[in-house]
C-alpha positions in Angstrom: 178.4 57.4 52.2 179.9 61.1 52.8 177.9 64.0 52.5 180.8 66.1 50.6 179.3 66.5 46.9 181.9 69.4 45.7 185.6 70.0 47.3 187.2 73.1 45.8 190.6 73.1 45.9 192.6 76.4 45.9 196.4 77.2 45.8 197.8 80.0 47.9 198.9 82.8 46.8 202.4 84.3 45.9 205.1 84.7 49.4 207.7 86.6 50.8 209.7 83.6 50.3 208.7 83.2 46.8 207.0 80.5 46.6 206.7 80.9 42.6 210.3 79.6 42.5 211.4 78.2 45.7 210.5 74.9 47.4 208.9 76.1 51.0 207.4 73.0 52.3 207.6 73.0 56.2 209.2 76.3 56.3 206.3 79.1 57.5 206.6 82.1 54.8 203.9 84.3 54.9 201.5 85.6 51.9 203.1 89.0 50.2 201.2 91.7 48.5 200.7 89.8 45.1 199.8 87.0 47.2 197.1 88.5 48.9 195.9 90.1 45.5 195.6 86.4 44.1 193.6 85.2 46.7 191.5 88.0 46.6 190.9 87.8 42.4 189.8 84.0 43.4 187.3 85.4 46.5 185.6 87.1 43.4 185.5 83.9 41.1 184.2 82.2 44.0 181.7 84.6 45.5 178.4 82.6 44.4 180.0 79.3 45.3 178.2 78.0 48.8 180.7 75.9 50.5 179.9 74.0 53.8 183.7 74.6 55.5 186.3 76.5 54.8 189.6 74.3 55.5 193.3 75.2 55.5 196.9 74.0 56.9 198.5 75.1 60.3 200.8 77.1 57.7 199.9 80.4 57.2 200.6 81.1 53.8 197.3 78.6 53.9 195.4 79.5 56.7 195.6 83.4 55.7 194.5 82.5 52.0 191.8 80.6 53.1 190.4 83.6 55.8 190.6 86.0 52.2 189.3 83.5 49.8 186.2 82.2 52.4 185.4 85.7 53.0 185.8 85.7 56.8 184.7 82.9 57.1 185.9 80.3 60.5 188.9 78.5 59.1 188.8 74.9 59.8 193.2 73.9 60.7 193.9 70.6 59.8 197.7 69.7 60.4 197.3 66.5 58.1 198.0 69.1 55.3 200.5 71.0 55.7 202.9 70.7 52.7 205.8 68.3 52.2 209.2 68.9 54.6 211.6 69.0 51.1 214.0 69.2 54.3 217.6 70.5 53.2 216.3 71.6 50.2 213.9 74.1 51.9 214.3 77.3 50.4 216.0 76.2 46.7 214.8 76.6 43.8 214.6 74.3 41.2 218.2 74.8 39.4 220.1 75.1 42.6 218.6 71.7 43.8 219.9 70.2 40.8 223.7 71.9 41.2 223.7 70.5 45.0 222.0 66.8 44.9 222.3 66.3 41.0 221.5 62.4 41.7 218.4 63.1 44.4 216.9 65.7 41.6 217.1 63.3 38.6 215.3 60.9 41.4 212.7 63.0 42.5 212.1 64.5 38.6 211.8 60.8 37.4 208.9 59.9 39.7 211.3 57.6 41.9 209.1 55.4 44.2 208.6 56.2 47.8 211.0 59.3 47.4 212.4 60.6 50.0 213.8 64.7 50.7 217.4 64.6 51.9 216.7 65.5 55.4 212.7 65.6 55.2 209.6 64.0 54.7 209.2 60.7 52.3 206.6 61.0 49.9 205.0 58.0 51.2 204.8 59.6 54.5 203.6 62.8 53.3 200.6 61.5 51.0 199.5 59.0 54.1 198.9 61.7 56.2 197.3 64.3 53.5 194.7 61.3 52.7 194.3 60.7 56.7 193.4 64.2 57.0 191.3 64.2 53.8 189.5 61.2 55.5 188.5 63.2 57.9 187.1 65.7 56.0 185.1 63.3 53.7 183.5 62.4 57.1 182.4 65.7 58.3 178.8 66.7 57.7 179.1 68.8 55.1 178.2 69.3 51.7 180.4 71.3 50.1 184.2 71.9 50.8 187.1 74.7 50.2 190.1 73.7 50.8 193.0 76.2 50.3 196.4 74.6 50.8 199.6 73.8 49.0 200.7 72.7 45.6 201.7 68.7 46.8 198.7 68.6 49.2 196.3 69.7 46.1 197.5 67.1 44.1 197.5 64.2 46.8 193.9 65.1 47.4 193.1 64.7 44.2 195.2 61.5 43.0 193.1 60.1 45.8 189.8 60.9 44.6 190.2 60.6 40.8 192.9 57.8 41.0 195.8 60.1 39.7 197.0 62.8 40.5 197.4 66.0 38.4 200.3 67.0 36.4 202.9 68.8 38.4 202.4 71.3 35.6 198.9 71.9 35.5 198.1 75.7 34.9 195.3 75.4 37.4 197.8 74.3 39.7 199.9 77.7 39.3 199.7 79.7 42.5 195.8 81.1 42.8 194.8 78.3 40.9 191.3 76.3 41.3 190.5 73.1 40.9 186.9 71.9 41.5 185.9 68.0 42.0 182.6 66.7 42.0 181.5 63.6 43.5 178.3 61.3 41.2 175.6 60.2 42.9 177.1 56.6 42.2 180.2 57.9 44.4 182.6 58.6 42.2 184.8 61.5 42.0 185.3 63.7 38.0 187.4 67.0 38.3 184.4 69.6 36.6 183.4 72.7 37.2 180.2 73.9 38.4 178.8 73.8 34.8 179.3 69.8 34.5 177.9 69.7 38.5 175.0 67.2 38.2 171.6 68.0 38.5 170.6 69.2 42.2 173.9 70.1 43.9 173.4 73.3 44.1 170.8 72.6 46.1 172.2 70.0 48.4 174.8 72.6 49.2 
């Protein structure tokens, strides 16, 4: 059974292509000064939190959030989650999505199966290789993980290990946001904090 008994899950933070309101999957925008300020706010919630690896995409919205919020800390790349290619519609927001591809939006809104960007990634594709990578990680000897990546690739994690995945409008999924999951001793996976950890993992971390 893996080792990995917490995996903190982190959001970056605000970018100089807006990620508050645009859809920047595949394209490389960097963190902005409010960014950086967000990561650094959740470097301070996370201070006392031990974590075995620090792990972030090849993007560097992610990989820059994840040096701030591990505190220096060697950055573990893995390319398996970098955020979805929304291909054409790279760049958009939401309401200008909907005036160009009216019929793909009300697709991709209603949860259509095995959706695919016009131009881009399928969402089959995309959650195959964020649960490869996650494979990986879940194999690594670690105890305790921090992963700081994007908004899809936080919620494919955890639709893996809870069964579903979280609400596309989850506050904790906001940008900065923190979500910590906890793994039993029986091997399965709650979404807790460390309050609700069970007894001992503080010190198996």
């Amino acid at each position: 059974m893996s080792k990995v008994r917490r995996i903190v899950l982190v959001r970056h933070g605000e970018t100089e292509g807006e990620s508050s309101v645009r859809f920047h999957g595949a394209t490389d925008v960097a963190l902005d000064a409010t960014g950086r300020q967000q990561m650094e706010k959740v470097a301070r919630e996370l201070a006392d939190e031990p974590f075995s690896t620090v792990v972030a995409s090849p993007l560097q919205r992610s990989w820059r959030a994840a040096w701030i919020v591990g505190g220096g800390a060697p950055v573990r790349i893995e390319s398996g989650l970098r955020e979805v290619d929304f291909g054409r519609w790279e760049g958009l927001t939401a309401e200008e999505i909907k005036a160009s591809d009216p019929v793909l939006y009300e697709d991709w809104t209603s949860g259509a199966a095995n959706f695919q960007y016009p131009n881009g990634e399928s969402t089959a594709a995309f959650r195959g290789r964020v649960e490869c990578a996650l494979e990986g990680l879940l194999a690594l000897p670690a105890h305790s993980l921090l992963i700081v990546a994007h908004k899809g690739v936080l919620r494919a994690i955890a639709g893996k290990l809870l069964g579903s995945e979280l609400d596309k409008k989850d506050a904790d999924l906001g940008l900065g946001g923190v979500v910590t999951l906890t793994r039993k001793g029986n091997g399965e996976w709650y979404r807790g904090t460390k309050s609700s950890n069970p007894p001992g993992l503080e010190d198996a971390a």
